[in-house]
MARKOLBA-587873 format. One line per 8 residues: their letters; for each residue x, y, z of N, C-alpha, C, O, CB. Coordinates in steps of 0.02 Angstrom, whole numbers, plus 50000, padded with zeros to 5 digits. Each point is the difference from the previous one (the first is absolute). Glycine has a CB too. Layout:
N
A = X,Y,Z,X,Y,Z,X,Y,Z,X,Y,Z,X,Y,Z ~ ...
END
This chain:
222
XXXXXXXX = 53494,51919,57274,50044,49949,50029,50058,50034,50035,50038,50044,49979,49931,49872,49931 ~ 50029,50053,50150,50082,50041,50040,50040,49939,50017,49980,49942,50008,49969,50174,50066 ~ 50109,49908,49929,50067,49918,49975,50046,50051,50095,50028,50054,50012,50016,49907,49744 ~ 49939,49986,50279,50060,50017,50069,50067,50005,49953,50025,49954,49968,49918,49962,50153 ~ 50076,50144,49882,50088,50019,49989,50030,50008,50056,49981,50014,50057,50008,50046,49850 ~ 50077,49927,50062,50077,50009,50046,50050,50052,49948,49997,50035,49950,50003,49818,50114 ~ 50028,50134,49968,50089,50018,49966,49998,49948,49998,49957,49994,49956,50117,50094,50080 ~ 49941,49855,49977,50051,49934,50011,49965,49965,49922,50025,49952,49971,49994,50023,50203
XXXXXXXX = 49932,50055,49808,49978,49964,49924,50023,50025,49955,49972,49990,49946,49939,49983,50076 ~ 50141,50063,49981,50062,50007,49946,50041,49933,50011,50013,49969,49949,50001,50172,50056 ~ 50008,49833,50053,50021,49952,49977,49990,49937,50045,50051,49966,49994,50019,50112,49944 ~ 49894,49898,50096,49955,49944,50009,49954,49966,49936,49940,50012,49993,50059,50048,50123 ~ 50038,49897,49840,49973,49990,49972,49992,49938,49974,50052,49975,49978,49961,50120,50027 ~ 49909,49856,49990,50027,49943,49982,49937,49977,49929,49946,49972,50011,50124,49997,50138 ~ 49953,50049,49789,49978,50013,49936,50014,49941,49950,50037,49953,50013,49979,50168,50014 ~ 49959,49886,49931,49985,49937,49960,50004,50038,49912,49958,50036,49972,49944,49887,50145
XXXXXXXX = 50155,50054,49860,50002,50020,49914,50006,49948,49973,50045,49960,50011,50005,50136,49984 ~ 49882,49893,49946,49980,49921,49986,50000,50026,49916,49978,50051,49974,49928,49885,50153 ~ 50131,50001,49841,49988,50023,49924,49960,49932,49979,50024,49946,50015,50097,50139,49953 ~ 49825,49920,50002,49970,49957,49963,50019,49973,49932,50006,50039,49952,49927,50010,50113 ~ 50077,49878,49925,50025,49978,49936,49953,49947,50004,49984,49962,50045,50143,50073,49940 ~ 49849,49973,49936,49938,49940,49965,50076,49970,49967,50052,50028,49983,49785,50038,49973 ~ 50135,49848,50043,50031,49956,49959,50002,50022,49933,49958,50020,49959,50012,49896,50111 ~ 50077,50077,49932,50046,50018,49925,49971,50067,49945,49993,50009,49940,50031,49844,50061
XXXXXXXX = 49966,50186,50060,50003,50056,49973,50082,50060,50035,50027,49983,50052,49806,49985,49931 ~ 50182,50069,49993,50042,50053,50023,49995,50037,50024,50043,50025,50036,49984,49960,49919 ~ 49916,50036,50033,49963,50075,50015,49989,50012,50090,49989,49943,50021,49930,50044,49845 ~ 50079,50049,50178,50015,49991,50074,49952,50069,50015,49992,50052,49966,50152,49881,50047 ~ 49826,50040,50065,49952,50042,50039,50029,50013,50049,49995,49947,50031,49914,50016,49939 ~ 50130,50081,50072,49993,50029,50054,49969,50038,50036,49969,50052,49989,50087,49922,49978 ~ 49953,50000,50075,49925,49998,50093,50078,50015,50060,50055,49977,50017,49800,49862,49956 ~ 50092,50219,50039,50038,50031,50074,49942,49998,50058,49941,50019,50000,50146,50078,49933
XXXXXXXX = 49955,49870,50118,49947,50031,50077,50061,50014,50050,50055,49974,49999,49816,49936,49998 ~ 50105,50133,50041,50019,50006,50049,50000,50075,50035,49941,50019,49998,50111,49877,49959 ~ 49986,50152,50072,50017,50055,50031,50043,50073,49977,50036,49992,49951,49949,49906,50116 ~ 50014,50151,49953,50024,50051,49970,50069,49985,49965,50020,50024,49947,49915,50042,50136 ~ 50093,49893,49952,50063,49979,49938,49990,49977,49929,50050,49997,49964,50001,49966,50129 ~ 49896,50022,49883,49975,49994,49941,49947,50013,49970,49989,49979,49943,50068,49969,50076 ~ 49887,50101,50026,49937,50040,49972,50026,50046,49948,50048,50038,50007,49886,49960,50103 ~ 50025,49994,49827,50016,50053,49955,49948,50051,49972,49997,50029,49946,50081,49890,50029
XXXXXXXX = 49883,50084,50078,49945,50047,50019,49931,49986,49971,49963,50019,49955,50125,50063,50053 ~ 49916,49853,50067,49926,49993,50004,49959,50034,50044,49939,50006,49995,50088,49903,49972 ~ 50021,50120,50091,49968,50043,50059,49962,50081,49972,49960,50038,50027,50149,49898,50060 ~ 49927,50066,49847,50001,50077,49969,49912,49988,49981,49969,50045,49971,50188,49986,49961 ~ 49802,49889,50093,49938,49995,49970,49954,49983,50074,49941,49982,49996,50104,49971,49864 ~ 49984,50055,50199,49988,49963,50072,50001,50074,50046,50033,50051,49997,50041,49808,49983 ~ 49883,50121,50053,49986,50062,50085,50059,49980,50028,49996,49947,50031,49864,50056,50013 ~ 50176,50015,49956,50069,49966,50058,50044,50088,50008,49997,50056,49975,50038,49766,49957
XXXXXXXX = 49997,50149,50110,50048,50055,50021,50086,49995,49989,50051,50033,50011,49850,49977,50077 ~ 50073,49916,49875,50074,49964,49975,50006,50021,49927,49980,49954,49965,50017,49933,50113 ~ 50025,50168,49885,49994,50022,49932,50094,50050,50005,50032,50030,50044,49779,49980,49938 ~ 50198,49973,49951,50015,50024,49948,50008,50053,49963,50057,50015,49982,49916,49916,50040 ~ 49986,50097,49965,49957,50067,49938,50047,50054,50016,49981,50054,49978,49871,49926,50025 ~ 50194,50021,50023,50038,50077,50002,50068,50007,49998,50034,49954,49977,49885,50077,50086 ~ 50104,50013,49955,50068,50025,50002,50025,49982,50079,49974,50023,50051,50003,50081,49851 ~ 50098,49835,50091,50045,49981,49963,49991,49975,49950,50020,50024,49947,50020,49974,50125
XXXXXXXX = 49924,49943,49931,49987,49951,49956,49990,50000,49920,49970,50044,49969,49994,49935,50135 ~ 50058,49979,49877,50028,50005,49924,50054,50038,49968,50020,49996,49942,49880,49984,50054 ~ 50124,50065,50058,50070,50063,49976,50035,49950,49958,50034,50035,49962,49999,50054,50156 ~ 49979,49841,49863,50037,49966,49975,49965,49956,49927,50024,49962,49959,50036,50046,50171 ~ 49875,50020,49881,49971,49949,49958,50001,50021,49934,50044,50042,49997,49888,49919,50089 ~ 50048,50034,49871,50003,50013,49916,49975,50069,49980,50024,50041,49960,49952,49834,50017 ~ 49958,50130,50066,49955,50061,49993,50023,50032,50037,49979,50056,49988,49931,49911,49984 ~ 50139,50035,50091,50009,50023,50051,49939,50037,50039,49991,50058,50019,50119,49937,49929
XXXXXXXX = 49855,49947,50056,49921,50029,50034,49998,49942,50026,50026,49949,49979,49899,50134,49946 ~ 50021,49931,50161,49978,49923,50025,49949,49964,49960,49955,50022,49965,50064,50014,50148 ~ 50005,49886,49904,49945,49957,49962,49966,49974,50061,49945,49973,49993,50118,49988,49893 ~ 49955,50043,50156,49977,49939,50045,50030,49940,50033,49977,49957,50037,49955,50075,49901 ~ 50142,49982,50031,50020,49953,50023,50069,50026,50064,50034,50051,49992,49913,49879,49878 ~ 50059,50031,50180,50026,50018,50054,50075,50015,50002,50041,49977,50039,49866,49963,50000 ~ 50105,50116,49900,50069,49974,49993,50012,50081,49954,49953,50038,49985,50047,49786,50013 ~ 50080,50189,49986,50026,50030,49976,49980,50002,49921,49985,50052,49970,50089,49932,50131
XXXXXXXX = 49929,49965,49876,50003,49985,49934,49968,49937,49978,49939,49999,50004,50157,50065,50001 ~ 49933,49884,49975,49967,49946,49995,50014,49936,50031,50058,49979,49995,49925,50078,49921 ~ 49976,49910,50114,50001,49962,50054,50034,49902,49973,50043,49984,49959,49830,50123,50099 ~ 50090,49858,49978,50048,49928,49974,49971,49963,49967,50026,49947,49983,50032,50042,50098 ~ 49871,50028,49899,49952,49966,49945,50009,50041,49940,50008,49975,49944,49900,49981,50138 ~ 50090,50119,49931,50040,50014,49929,50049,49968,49975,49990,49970,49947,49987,50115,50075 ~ 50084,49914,50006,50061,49954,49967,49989,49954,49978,50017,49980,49944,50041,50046,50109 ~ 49900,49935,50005,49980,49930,49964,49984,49998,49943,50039,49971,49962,49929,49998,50119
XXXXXXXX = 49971,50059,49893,49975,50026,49954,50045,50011,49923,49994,49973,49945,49940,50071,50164 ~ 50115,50014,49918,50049,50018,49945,50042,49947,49984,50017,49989,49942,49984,50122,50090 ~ 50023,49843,50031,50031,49932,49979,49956,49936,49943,50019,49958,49960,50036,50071,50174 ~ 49887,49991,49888,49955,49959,49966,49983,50009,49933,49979,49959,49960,49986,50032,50138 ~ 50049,50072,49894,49978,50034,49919,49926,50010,50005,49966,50003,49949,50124,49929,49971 ~ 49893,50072,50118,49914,50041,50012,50010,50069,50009,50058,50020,50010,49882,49886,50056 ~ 50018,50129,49934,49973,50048,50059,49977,49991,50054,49974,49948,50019,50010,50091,49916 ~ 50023,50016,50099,49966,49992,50067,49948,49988,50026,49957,50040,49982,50098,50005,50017
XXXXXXXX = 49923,49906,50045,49932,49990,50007,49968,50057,50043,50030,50037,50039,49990,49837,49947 ~ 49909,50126,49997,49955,50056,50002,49967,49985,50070,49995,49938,50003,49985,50082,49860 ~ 50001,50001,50179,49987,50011,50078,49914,49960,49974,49972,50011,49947,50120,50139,50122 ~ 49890,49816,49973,49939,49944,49985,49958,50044,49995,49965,49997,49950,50054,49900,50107 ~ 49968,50164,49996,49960,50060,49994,50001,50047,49951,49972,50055,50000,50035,49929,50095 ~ 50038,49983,49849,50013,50070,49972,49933,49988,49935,49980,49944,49985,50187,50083,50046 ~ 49811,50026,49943,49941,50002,49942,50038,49985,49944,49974,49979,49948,49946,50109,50097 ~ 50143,49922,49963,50034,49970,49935,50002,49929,49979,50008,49984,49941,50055,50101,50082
XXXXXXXX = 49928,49870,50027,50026,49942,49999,49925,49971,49966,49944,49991,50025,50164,50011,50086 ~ 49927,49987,49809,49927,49970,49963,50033,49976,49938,50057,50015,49982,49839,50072,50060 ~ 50070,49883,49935,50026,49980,49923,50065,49963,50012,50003,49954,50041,49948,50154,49893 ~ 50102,49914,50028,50048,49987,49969,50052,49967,50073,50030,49948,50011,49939,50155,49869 ~ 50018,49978,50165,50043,49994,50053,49980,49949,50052,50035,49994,50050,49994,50118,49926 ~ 49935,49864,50018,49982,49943,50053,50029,49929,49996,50013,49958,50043,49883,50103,49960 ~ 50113,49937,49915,50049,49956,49978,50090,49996,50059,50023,49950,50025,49897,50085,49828 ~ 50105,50028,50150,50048,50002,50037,49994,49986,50051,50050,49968,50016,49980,50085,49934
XXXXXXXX = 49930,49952,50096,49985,49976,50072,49971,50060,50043,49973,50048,49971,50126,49862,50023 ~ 49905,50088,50064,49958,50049,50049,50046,50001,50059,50038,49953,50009,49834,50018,49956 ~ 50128,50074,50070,50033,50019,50042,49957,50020,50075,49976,50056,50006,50102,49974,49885 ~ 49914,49925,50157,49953,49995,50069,50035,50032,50049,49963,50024,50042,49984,49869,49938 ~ 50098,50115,50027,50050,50023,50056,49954,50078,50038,49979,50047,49967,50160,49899,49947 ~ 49856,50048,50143,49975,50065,50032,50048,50027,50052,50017,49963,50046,49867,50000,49936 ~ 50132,50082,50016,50049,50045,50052,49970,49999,50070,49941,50018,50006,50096,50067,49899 ~ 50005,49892,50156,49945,49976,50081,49989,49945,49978,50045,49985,50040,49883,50112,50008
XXXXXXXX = 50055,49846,49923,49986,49964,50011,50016,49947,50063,50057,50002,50023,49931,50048,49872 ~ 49974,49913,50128,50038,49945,50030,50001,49940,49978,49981,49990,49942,50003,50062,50134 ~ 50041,49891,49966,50021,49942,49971,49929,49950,50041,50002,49991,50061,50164,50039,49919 ~ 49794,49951,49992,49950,49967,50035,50012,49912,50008,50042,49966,49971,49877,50140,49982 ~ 50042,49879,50082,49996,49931,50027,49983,49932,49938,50020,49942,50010,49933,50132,50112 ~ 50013,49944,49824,50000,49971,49953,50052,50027,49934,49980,50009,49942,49903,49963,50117 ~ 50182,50036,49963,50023,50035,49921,50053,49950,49987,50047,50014,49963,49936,50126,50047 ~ 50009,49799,50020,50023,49954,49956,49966,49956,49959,50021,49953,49966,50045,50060,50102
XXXXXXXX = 49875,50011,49942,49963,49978,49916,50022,50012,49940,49992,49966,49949,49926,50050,50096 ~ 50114,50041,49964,50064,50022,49935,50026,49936,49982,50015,49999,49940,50034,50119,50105 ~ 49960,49835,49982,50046,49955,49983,49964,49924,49955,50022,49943,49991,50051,50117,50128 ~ 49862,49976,49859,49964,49961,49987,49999,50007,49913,49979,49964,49955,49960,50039,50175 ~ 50094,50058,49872,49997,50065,49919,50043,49936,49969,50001,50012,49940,50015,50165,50091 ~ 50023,49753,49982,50006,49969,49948,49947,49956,49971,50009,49980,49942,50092,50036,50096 ~ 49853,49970,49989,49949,49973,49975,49958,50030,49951,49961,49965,49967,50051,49990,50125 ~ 49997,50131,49897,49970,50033,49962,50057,50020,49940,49975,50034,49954,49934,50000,50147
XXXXXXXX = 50140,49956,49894,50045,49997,49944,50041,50020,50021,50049,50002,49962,49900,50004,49962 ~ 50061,50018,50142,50070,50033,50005,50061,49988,49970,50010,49949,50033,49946,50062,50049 ~ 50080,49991,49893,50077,49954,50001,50052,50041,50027,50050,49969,49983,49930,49965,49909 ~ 50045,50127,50146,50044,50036,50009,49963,50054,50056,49961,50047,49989,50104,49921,49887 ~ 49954,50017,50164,49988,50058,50061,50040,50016,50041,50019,49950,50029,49897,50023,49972 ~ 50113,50082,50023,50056,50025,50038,49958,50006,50062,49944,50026,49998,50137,50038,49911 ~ 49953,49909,50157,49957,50016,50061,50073,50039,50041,50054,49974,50013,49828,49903,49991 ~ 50091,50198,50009,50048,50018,50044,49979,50008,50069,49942,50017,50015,50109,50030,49894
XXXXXXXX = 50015,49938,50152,49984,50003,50060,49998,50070,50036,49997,50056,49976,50046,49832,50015 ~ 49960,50092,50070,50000,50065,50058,50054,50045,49966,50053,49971,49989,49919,49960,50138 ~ 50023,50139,49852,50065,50042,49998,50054,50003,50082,50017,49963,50047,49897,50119,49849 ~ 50096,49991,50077,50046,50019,50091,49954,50061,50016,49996,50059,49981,50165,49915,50004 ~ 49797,49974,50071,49945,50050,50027,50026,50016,50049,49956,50018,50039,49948,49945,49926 ~ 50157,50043,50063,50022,50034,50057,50028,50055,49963,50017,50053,50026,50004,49853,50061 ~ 49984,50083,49861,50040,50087,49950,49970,50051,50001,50018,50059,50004,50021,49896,49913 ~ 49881,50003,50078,49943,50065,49953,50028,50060,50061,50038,49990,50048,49806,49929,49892
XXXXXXXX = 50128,50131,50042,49996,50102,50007,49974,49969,50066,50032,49965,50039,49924,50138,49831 ~ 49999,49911,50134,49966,49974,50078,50030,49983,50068,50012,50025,50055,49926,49932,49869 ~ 50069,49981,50038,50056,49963,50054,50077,50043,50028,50028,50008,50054,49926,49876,49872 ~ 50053,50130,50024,50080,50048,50003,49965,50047,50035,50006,49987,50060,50075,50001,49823 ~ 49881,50066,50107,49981,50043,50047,49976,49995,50065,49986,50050,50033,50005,49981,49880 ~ 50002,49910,50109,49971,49975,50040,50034,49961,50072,49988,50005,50060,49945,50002,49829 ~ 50127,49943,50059,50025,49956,50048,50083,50038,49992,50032,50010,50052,49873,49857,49933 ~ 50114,50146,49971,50066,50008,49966,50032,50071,50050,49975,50050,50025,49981,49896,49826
XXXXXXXX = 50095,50031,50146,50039,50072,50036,50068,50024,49950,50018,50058,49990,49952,49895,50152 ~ 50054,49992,49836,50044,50007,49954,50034,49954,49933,50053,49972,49983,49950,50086,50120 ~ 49899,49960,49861,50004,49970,49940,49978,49933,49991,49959,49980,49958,50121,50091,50033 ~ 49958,49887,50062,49958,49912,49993,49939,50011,50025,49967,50042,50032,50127,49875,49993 ~ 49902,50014,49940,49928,49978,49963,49989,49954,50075,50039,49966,50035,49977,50026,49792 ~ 49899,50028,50177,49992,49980,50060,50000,49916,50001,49992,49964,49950,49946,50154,50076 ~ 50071,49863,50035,50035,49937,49997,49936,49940,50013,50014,49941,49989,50116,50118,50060 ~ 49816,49954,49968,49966,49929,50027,49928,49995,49921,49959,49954,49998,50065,50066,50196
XXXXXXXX = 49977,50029,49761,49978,49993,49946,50047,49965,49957,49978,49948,49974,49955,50142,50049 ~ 50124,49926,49965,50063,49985,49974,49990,49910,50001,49994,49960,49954,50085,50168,50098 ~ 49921,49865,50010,50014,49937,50027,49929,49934,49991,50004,49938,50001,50088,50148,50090 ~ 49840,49966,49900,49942,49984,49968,50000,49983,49929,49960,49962,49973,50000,50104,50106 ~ 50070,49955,49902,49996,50000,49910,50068,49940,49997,49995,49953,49960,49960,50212,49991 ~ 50084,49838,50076,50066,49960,49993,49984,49908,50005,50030,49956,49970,50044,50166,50095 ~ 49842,49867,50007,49993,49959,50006,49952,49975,49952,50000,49942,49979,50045,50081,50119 ~ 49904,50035,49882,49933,49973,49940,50032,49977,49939,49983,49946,49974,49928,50144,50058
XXXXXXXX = 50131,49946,49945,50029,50001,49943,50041,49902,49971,49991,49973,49946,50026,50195,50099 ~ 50013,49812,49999,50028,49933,49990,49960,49952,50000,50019,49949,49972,50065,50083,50071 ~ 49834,49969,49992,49959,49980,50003,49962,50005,49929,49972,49947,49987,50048,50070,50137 ~ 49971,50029,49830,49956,50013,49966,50015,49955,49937,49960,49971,49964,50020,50144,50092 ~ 50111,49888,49939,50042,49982,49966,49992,49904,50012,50025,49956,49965,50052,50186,50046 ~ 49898,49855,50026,50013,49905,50030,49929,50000,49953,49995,49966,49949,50069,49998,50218 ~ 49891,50072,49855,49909,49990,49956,50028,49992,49929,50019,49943,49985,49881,50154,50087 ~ 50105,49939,49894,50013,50025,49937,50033,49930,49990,49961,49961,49972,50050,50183,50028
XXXXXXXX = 50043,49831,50013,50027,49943,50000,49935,49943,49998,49983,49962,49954,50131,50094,50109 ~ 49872,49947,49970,49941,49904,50032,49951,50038,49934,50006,49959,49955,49977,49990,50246 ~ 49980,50099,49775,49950,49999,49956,50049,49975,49944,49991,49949,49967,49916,50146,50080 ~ 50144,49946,49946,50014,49976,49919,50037,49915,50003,50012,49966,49950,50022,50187,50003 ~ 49976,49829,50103,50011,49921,49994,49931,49970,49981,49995,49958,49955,50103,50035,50140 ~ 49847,50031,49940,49941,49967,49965,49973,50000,49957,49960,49955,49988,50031,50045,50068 ~ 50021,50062,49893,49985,50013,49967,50044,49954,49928,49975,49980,49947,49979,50128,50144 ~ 50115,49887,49932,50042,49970,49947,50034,50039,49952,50041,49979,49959,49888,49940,50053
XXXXXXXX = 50049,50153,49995,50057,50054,49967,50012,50054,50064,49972,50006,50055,49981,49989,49799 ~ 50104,50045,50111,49993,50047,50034,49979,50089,49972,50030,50048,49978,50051,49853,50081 ~ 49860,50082,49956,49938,50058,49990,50017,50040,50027,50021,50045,49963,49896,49910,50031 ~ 50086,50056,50063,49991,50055,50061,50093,50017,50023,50050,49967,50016,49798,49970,50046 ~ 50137,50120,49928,50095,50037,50020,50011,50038,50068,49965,50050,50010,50052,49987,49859 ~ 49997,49957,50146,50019,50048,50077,50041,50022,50000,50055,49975,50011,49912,49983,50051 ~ 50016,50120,49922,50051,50038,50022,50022,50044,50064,49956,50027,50034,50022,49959,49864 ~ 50081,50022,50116,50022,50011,50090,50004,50082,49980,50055,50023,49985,50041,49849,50077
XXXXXXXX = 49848,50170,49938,49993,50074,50028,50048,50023,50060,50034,50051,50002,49844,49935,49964 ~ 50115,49962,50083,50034,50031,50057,50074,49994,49979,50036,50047,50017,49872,49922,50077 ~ 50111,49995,49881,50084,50003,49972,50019,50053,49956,50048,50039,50004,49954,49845,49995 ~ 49951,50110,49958,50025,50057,49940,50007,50048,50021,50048,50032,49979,49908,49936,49944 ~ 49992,50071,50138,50004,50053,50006,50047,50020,50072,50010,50057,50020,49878,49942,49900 ~ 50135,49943,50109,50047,50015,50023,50067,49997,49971,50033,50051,50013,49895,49928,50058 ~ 50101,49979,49896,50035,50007,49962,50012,50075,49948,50051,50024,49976,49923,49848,50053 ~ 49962,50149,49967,50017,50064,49962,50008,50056,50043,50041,50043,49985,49901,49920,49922
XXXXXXXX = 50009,50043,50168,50036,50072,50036,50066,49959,50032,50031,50039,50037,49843,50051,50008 ~ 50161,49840,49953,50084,50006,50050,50030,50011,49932,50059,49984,50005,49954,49917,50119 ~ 49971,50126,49796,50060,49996,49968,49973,50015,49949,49983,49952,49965,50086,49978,50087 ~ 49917,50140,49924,49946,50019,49954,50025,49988,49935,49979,49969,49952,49973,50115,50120 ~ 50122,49965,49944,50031,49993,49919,50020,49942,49966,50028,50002,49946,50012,50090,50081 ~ 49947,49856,50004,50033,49939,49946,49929,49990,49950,49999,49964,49950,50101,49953,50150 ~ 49856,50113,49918,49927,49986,49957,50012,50023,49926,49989,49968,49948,49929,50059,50159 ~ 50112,50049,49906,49990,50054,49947,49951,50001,49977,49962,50006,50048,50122,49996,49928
XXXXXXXX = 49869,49995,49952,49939,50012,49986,49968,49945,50023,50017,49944,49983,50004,50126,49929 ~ 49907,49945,50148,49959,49968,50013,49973,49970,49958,49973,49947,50014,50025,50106,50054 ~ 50000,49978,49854,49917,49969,49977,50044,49919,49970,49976,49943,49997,49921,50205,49941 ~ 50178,49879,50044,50029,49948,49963,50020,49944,50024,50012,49948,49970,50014,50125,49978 ~ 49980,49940,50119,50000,49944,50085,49950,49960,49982,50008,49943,49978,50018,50136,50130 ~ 49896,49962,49903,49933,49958,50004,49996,49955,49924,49990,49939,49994,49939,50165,50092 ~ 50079,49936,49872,50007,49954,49941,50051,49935,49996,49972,49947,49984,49996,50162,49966 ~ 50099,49888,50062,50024,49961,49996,49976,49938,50069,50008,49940,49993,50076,50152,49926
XXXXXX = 49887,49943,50145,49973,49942,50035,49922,49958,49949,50001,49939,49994,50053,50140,50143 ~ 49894,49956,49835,49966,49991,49954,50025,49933,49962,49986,49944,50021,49988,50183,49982 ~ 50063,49887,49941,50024,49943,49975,50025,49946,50031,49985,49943,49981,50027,50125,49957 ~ 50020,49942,50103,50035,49946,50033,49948,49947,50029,50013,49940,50006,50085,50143,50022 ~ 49830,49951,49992,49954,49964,50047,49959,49972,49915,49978,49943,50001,50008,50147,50158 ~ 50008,49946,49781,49974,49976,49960,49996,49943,49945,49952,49997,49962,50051,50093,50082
END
């Protein structure tokens, strides 16, 4: 299998973190799909050219070895995860994922991916138990590496991607709205990628620890 890569699938991303809850039980399944912002190395099992497996990657992580996942250390389904009191879910490809751990959920997300013409069938995951799904929008795809090398002369973020994501994004946010009116709760969360992460390169330090940022947004949506 070969997956068309970019750069820009670091952060073009439009992903789906779904926790499953049975009636009146406690116990919770989390389900990831989407793009290198949240693969936790399923590609490390895929022909692609979109991988993982080496050095930088993981310099931050526990083992300080790559897992697969597109990132320094640990990515935003981990947290979730650690917010949740689980472990981390296991890459759908992975041979581990059996028994016990399947109970926790599975993790679909592929690095390159794209966003296809039917992927709002996702929105159908309440009919299958969903009760809690975070849908995040367009990041700042005029930021990614690419773009800056590309369009940028001094540092800004190129402007007619910028202005792409600025318009999808309020839109996605109106959907998310009309399903969960029909629905009669509110299931489905939207979160604004393109804000956060602008908000974090115009003004880094008011964050201080990232992971304790993402956590406290976590709860707040929980």
């Amino acid at each position: 299998m070969d997956i068309n890569y970019s750069p820009l699938g670091f952060l073009i991303s439009l992903f789906f973190i779904v926790t499953f809850l049975a009636p009146q039980v406690k116990s919770r399944a989390f389900f990831v799909f989407g793009d290198s912002l949240v693969d936790n190395g399923n590609n490390d099992y895929l022909v692609t050219t979109a991988r993982a497996d080496n050095y930088p990657y993981g310099i931050d992580y526990p083992t300080r070895r790559p897992t697969g996942r597109f990132s320094n250390g640990l990515n935003i389904p981990d947290i979730i995860s650690e917010a949740l009191g689980m472990p981390s879910t296991l890459p759908y490809l992975s041979p581990q994922l059996t028994g016990e751990n399947l109970l926790v959920g599975a993790n679909f997300a592929s690095a390159g991916i794209g966003i296809l013409n039917d992927t709002g069938i996702q929105f159908k995951l309440y009919e299958l138990g969903a009760r809690r799904v975070l849908v995040t929008g367009t990041g700042a795809m005029g930021c990614a590496p690419a773009e800056l090398a590309q369009h940028s002369r001094n540092g800004e973020c190129y402007g007619a991607l910028q202005t792409a994501a600025a318009l999808f994004n309020p839109r996605l946010v109106d959907l998310i709205a009309s399903v969960n009116a029909e629905i009669g709760q509110e299931v489905f969360v939207a979160a604004n990628a393109y804000q956060m992460n602008m908000d974090y390169l115009s003004n880094p330090e008011q964050f201080g620890n990232y992971n304790s940022s993402l956590i406290n947004f976590l709860v707040a949506i929980n």
